[in-house]
FIZA-724247 format. One line per 3 residues: number of its first residue (from 1); their letters; for each residue x, y, z of N, C-alpha, C. Coordinates in nm, 2 decimals. Example, Ala and Ser with C-alpha at 12.3 -4.5 7.8 and 13.67 -1.06 7.14 Angstrom:
<sites>
1) as) 1.32/-0.57/0.78/1.23/-0.45/0.78/1.32/-0.33/0.78 | 1.28/-0.22/0.71/1.37/-0.11/0.71/1.29/0.00/0.79
</sites>
This chain:
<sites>
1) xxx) 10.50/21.57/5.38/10.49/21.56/5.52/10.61/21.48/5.58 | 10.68/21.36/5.46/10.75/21.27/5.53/10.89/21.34/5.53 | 10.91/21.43/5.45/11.02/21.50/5.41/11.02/21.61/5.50
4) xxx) 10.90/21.68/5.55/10.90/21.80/5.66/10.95/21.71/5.79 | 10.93/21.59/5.84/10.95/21.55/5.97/11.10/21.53/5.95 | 11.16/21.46/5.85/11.31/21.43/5.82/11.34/21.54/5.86
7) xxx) 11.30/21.65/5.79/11.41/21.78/5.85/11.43/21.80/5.96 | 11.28/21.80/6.03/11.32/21.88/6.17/11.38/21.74/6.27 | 11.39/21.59/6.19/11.49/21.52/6.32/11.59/21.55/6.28
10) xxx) 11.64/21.61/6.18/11.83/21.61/6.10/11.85/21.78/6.17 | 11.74/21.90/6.18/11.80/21.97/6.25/11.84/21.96/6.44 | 11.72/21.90/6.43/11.70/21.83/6.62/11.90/21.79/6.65
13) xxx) 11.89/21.71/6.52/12.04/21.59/6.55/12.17/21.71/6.57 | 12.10/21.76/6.43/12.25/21.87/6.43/12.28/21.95/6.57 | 12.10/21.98/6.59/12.17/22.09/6.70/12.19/22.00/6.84
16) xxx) 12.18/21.93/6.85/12.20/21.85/7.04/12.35/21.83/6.99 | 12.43/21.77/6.89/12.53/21.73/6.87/12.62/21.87/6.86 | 12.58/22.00/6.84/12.66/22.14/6.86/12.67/22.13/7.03
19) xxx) 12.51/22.12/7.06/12.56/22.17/7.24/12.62/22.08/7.31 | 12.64/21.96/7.25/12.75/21.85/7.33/12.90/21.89/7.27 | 12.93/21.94/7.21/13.05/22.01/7.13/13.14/22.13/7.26
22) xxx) 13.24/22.06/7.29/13.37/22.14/7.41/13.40/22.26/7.32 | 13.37/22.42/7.36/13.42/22.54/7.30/13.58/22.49/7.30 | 13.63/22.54/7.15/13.71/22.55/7.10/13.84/22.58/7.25
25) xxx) 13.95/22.51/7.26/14.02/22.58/7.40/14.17/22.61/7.35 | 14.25/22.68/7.37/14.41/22.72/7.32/14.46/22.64/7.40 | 14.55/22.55/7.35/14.62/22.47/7.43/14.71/22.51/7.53
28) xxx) 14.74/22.47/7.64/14.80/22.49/7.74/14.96/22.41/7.76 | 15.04/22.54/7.78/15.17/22.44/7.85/15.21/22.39/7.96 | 15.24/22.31/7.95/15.25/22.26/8.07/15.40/22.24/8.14
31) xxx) 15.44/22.30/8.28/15.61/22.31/8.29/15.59/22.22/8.41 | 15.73/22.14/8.38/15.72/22.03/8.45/15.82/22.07/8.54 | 15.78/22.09/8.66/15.94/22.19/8.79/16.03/22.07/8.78
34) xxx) 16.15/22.09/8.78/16.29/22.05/8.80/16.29/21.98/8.96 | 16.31/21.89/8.91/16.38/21.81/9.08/16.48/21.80/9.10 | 16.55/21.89/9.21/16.67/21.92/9.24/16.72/21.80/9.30
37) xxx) 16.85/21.81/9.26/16.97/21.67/9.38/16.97/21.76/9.52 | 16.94/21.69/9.60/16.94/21.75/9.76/17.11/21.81/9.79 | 17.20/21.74/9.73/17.34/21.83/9.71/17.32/21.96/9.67
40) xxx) 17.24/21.97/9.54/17.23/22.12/9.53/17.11/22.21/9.61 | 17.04/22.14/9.65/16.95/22.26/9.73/17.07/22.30/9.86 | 17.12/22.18/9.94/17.17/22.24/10.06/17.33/22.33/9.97
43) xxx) 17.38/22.33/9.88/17.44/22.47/9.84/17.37/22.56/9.78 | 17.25/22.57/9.72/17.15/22.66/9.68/17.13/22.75/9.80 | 17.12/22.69/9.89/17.07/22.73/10.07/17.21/22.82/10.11
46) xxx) 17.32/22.75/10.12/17.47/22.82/10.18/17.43/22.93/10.08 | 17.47/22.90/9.95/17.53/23.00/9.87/17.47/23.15/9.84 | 17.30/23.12/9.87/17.23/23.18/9.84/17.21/23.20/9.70
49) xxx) 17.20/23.09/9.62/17.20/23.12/9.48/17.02/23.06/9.44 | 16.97/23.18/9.38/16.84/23.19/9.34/16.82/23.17/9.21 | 16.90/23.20/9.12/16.85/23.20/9.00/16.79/23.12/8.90
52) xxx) 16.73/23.11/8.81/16.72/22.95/8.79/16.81/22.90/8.70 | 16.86/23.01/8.63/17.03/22.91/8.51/17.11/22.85/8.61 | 17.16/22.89/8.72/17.26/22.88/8.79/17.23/22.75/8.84
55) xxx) 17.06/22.74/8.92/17.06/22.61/8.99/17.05/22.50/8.87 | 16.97/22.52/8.77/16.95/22.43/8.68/17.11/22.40/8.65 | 17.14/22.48/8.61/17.34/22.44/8.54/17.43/22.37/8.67
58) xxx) 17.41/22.40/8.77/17.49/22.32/8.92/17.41/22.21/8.94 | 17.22/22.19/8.91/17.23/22.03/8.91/17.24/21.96/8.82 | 17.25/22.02/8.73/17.32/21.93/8.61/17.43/21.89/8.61
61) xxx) 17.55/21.98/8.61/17.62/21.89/8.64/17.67/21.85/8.78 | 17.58/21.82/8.89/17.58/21.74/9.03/17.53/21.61/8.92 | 17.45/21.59/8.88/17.41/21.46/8.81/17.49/21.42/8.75
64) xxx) 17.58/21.47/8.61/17.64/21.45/8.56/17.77/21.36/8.65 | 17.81/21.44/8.73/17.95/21.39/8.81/17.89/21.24/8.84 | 17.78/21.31/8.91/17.70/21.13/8.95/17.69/21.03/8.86
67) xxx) 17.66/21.03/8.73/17.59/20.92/8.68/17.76/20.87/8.63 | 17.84/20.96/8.63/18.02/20.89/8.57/18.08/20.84/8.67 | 18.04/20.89/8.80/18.14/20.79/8.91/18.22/20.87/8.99
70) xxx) 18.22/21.02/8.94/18.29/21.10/8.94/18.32/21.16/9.08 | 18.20/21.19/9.13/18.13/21.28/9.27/18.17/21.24/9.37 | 18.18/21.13/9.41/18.28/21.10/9.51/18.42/21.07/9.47
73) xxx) 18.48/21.16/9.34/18.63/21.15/9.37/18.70/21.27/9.44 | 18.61/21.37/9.44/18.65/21.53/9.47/18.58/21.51/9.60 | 18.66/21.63/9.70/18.67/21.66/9.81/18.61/21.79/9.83
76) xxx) 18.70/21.86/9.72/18.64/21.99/9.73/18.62/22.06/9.57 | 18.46/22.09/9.57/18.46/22.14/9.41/18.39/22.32/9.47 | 18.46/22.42/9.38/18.42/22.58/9.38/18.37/22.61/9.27
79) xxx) 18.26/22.60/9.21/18.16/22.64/9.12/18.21/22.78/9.07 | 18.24/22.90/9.21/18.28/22.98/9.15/18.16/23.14/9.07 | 18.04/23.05/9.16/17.92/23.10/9.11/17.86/23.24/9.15
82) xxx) 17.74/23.31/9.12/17.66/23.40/9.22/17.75/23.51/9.19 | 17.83/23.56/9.16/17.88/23.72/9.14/17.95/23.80/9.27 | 17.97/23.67/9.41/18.02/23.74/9.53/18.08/23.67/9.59
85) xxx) 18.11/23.73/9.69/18.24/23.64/9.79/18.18/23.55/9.84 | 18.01/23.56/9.92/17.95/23.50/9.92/17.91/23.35/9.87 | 17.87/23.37/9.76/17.86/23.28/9.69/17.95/23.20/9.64
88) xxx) 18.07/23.30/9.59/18.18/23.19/9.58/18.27/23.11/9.66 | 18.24/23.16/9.78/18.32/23.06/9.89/18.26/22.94/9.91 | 18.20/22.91/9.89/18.08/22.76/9.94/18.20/22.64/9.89
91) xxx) 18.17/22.51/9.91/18.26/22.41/9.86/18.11/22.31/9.81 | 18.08/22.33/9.71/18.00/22.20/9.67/17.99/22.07/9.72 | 18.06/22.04/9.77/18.11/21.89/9.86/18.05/21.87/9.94
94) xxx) 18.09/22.07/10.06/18.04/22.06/10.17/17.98/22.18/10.22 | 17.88/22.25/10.17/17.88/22.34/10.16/17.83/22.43/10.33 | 17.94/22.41/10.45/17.90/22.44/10.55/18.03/22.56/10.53
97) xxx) 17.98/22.69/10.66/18.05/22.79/10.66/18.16/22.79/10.73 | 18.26/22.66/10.70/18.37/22.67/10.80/18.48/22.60/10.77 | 18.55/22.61/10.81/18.72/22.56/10.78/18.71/22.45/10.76
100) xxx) 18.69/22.34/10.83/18.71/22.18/10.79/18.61/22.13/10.71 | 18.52/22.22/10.64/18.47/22.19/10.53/18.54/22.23/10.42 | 18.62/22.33/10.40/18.74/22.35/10.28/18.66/22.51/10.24
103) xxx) 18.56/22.54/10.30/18.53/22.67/10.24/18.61/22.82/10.24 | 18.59/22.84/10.12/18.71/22.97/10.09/18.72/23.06/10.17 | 18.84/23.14/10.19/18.86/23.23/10.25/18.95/23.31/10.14
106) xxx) 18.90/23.46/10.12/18.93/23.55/9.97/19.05/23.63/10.08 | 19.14/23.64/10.01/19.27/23.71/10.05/19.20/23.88/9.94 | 19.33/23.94/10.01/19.33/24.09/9.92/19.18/24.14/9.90
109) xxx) 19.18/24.19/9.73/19.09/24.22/9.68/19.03/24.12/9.54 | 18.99/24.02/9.56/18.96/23.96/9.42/18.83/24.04/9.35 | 18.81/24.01/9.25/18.72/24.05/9.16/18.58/23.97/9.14
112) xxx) 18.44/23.97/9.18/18.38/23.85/9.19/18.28/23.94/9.07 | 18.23/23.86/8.96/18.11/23.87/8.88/18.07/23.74/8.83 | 17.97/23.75/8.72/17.89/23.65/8.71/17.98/23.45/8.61
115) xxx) 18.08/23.57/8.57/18.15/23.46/8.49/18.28/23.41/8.59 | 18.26/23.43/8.71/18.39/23.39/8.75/18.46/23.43/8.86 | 18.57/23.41/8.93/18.66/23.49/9.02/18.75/23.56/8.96
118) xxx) 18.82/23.70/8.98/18.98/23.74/8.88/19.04/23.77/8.98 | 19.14/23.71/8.99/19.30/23.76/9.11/19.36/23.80/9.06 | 19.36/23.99/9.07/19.40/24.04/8.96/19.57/24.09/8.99
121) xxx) 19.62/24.06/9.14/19.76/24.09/9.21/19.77/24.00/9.29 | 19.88/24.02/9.35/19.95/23.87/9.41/19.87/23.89/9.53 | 19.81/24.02/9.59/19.76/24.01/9.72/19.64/23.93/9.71
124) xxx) 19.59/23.89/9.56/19.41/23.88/9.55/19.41/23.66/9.57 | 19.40/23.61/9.63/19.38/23.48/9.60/19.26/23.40/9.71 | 19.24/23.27/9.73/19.17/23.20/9.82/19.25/23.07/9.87
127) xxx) 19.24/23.08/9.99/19.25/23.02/10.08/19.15/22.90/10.09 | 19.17/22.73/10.06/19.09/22.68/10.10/19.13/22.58/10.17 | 19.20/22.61/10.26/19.23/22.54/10.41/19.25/22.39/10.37
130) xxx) 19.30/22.35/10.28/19.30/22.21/10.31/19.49/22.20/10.26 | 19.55/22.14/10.37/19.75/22.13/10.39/19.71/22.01/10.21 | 19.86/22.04/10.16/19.86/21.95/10.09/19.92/21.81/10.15
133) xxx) 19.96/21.77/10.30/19.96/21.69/10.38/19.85/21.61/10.40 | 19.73/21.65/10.38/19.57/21.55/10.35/19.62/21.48/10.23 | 19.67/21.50/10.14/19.66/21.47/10.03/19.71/21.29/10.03
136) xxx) 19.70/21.22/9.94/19.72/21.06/9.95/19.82/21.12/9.84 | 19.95/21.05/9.88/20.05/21.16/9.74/20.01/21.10/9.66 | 19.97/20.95/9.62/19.97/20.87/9.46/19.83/20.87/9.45
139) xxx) 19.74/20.95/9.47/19.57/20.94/9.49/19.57/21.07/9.49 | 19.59/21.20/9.43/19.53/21.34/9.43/19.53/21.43/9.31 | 19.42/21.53/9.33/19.42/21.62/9.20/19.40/21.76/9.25
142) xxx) 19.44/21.85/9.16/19.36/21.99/9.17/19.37/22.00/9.01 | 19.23/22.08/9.01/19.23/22.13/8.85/19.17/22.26/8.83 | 19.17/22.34/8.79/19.15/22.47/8.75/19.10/22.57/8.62
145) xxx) 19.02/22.55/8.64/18.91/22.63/8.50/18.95/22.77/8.44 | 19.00/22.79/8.37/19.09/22.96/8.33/18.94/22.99/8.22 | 18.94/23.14/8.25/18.84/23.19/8.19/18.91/23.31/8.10
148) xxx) 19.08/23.31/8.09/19.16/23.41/8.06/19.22/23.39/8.00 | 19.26/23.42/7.85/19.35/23.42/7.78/19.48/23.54/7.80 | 19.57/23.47/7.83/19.71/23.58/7.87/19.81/23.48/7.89
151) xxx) 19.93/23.58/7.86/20.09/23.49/7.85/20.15/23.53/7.97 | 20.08/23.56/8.11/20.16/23.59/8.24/20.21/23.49/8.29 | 20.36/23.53/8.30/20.40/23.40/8.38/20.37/23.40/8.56
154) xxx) 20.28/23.32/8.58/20.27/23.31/8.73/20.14/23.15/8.77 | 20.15/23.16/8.85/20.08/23.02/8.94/19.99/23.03/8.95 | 19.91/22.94/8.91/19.73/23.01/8.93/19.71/22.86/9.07
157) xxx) 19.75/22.78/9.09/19.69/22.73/9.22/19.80/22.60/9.30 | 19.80/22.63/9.43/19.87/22.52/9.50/19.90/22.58/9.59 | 20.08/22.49/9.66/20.10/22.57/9.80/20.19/22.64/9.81
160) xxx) 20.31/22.65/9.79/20.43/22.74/9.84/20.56/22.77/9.72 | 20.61/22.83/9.68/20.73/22.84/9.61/20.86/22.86/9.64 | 20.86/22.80/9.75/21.01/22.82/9.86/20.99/22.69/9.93
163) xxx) 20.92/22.65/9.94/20.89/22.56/10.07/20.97/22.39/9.96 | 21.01/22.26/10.03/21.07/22.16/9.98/20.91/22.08/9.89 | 20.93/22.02/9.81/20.84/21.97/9.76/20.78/22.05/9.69
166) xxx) 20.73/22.20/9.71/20.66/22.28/9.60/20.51/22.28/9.59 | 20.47/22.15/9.51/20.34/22.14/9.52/20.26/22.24/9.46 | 20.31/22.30/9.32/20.23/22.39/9.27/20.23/22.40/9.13
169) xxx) 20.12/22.47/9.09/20.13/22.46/8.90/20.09/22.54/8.89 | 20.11/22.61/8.78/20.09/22.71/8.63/19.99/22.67/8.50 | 19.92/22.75/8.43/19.88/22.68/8.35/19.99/22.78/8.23
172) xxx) 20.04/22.88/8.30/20.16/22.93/8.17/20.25/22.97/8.24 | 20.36/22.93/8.25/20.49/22.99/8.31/20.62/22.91/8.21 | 20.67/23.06/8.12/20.80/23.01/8.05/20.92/22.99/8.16
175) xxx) 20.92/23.05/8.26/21.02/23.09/8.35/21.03/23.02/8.47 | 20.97/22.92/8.49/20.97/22.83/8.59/20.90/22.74/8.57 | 20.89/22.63/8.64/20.83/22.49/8.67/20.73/22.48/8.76
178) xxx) 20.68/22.42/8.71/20.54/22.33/8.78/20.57/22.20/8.87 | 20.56/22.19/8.94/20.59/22.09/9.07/20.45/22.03/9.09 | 20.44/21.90/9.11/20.35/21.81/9.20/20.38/21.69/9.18
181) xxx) 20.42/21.63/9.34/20.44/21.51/9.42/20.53/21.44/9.31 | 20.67/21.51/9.27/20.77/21.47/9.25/20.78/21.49/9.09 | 20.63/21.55/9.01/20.62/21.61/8.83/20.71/21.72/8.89
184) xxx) 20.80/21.70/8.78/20.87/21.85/8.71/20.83/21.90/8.60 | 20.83/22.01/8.49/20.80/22.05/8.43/20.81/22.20/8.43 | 20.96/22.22/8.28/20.97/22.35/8.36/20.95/22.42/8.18
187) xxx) 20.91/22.56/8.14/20.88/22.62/8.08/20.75/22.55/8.04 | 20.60/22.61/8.09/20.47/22.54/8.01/20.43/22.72/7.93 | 20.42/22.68/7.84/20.35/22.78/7.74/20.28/22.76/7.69
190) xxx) 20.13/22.69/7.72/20.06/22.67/7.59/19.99/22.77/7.51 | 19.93/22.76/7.38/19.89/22.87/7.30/19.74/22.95/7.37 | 19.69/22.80/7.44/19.55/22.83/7.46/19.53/22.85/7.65
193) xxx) 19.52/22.91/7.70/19.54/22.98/7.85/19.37/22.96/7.90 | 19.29/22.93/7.80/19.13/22.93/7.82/19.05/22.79/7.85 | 19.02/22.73/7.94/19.03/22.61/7.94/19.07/22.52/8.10
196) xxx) 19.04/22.37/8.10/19.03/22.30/8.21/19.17/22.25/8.22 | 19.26/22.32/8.32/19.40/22.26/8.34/19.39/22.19/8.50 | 19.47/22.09/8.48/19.51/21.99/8.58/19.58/21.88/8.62
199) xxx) 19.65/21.89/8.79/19.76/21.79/8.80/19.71/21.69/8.84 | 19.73/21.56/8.84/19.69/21.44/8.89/19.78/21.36/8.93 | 19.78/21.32/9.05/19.86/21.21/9.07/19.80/21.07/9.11
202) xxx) 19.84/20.92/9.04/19.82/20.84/9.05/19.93/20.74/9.06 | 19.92/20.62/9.10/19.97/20.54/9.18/20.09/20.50/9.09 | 20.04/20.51/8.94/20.17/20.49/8.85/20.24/20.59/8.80
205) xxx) 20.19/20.70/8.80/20.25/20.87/8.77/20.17/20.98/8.78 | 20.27/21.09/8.78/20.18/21.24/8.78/20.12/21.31/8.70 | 20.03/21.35/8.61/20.03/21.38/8.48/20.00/21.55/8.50
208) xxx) 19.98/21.56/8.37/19.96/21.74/8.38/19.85/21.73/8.24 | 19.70/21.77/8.29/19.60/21.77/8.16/19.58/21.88/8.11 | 19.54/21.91/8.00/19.48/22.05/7.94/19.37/22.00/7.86
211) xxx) 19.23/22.07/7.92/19.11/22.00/7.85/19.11/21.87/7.82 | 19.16/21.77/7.95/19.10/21.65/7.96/19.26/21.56/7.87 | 19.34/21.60/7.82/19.43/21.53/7.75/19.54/21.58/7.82
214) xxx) 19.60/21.47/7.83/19.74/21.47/7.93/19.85/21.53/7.82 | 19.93/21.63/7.87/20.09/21.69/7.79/20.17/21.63/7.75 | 20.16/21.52/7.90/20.27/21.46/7.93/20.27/21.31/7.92
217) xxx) 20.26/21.19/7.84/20.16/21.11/7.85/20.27/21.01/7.91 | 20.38/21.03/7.92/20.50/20.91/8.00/20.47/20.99/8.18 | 20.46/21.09/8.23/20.46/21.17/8.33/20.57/21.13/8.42
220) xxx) 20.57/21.11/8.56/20.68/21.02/8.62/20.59/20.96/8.76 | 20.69/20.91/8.84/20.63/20.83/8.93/20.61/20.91/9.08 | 20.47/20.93/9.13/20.48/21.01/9.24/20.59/21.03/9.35
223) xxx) 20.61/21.09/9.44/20.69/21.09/9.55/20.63/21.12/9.66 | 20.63/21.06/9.78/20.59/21.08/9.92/20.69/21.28/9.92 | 20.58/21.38/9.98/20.62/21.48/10.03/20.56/21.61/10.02
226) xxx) 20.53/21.66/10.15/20.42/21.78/10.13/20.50/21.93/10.21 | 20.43/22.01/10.17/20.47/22.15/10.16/20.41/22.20/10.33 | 20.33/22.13/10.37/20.19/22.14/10.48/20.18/22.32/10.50
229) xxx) 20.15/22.36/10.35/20.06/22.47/10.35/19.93/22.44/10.30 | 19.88/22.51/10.30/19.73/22.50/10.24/19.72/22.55/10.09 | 19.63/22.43/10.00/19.59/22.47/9.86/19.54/22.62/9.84
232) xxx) 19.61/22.72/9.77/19.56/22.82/9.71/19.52/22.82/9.59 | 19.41/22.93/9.55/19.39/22.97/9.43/19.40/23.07/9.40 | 19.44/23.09/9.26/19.47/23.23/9.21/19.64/23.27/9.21
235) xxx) 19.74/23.19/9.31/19.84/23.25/9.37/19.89/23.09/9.45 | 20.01/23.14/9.44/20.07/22.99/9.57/20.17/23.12/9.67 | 20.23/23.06/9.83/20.31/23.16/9.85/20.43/23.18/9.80
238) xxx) 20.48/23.31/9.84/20.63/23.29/9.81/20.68/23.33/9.63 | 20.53/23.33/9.53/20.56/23.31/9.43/20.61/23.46/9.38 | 20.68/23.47/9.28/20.68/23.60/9.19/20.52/23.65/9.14
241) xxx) 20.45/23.59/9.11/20.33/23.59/9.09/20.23/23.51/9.04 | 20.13/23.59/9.07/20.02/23.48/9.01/19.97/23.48/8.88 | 19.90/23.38/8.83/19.83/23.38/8.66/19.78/23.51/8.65
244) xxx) 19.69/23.53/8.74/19.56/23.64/8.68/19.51/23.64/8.55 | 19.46/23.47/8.62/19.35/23.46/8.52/19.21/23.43/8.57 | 19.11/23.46/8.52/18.94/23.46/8.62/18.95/23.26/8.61
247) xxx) 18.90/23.31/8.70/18.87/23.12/8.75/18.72/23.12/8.74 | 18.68/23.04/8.66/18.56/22.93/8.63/18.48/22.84/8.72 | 18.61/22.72/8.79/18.60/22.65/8.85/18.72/22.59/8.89
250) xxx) 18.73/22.51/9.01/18.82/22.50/9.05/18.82/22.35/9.18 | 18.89/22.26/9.16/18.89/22.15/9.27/18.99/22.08/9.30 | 18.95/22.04/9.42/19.04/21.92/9.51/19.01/21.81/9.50
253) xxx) 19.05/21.69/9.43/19.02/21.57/9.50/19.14/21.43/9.49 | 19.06/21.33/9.41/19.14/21.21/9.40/19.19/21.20/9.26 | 19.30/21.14/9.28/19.35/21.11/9.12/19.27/21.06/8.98
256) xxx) 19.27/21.09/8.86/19.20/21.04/8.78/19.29/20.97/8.67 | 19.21/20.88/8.66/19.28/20.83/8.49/19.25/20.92/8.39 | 19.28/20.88/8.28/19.30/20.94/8.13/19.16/20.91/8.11
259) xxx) 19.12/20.82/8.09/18.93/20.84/8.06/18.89/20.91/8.15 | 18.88/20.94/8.31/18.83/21.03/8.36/18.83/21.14/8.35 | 18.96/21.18/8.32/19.00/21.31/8.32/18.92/21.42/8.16
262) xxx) 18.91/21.30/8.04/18.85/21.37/7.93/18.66/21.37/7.99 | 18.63/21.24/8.04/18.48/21.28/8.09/18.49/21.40/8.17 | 18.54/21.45/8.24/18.59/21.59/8.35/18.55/21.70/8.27
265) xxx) 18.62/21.68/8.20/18.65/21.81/8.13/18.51/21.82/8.04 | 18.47/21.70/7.96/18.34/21.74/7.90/18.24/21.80/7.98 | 18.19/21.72/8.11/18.12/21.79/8.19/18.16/21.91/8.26
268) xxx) 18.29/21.97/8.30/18.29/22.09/8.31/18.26/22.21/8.20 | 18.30/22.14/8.08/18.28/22.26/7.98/18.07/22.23/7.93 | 18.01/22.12/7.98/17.90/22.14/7.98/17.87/22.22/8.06
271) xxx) 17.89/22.27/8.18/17.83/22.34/8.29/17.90/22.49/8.26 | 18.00/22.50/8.21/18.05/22.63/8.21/17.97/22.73/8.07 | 17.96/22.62/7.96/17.85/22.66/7.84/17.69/22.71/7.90
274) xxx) 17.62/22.60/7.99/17.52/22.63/8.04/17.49/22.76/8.12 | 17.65/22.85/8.19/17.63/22.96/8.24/17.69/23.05/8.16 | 17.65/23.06/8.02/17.71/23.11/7.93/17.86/23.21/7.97
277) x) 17.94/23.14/7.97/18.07/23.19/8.00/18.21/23.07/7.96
</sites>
């Protein structure tokens, strides 16, 4: 009898202790949405760029520039993004639809897809309205993202090739020189055409970088004097020709040191890996 009662309280136990028992559940994932930098929503907005690699890869590196110091040294940055004229005219900086924001204006016929801009003749280049007369001669940069390996001798960005002063660079020209704010440099050939090239001028000299390491590491000392055309890409005037090479990315701003210039480059080639290209 005392062994019949034991049972039925050890089955009583077992079974209240099943129906308090949560059915088995598959775990759930859980995505945590991305909080955008308000810089990139209002070019997300201009650009019309939807995608989510694109915006995730532009706030990343919007942050990135930010947390180095970086973001307010450029004036004007071209992502270069979205696959259209559209989208690549925007200026990250500023991304309003109009001239004294620095927003592009596409000459000719350029080439717009997902990895890039290609100025594939002298007629094809951008206009981005900003004289190299803005410029602080011992305080400025342009740099230029090549997504093209090729030995064309011609100018992938600046202002004139006739005009005094010059004001323009090559990332390959055996047959002529590179000019800015008083850098000479004449036959550049390097092996590698793929990559983050850029002039810089600072208060002690001009340098000339390739992926963040300067060529030139004595460079020389700026000089007061401007071309007062406007920064092109793709092409300068006046030139024999342009690089025609697809542009990545592409900017205006303030001069950088030698440590900035290699942080630069890492974060651009982070952002350019992230849009697989």
């Amino acid at each position: 009898m005392k062994r019949s009662l034991w049972l039925l309280i050890i089955v009583g136990i077992c079974g209240f202790m099943s129906s308090c028992q949560k059915p088995f559940e598959q775990p759930v994932d859980v995505v945590i949405p991305v909080t955008y930098d308000t810089d990139a929503v209002q070019f997300f907005d201009s650009a019309s760029i939807s995608d989510t690699i694109s915006k995730n890869a532009l706030n990343s590196f919007i942050k990135a520039l930010k947390d180095s110091s970086l973001w307010s040294k450029f004036i004007a940055i071209y992502p270069m993004v979205g696959g259209s004229a559209t989208s690549a005219m925007y200026n990250l900086k500023d991304p309003r639809n109009s001239d004294d924001a620095f927003r592009l204006t596409f000459n000719g016929a350029p080439l717009f897809s997902q990895t890039g801009v290609l100025f594939p003749t002298n007629n094809d280049y951008a206009d981005t309205h900003f004289s190299d007369s803005l410029f602080t001669y011992d305080d400025n940069a342009i740099s230029y993202y090549s997504l093209t390996q090729n030995t064309v001798d011609g100018y992938d960005m600046g202002c004139a090739d006739n005009a005094t002063y010059y004001n323009e660079f090559a990332i390959y020209n055996g047959g002529d020189a590179s000019n800015w704010f008083g850098y000479y440099a004449f036959g550049i050939n390097p092996a590698k055409t793929v990559g983050l090239f850029m002039m810089s001028s600072t208060l002690s000299d001009v340098k000339r970088y390739e992926n963040g390491i300067p060529t030139d590491a004595k460079g020389s000392a700026p000089t007061a004097g401007a071309t007062n055309f406007p920064v092109l890409i793709g092409y300068v005037y006046a030139a024999d020709s342009g690089g025609h090479r697809e542009c990545g990315l592409a900017t205006i701003g303030q001069g950088l040191s030698d440590s900035e210039a290699l942080t630069f480059y890492h974060i651009v080639q982070n952002f350019e890996a992230s849009l697989g290209r």
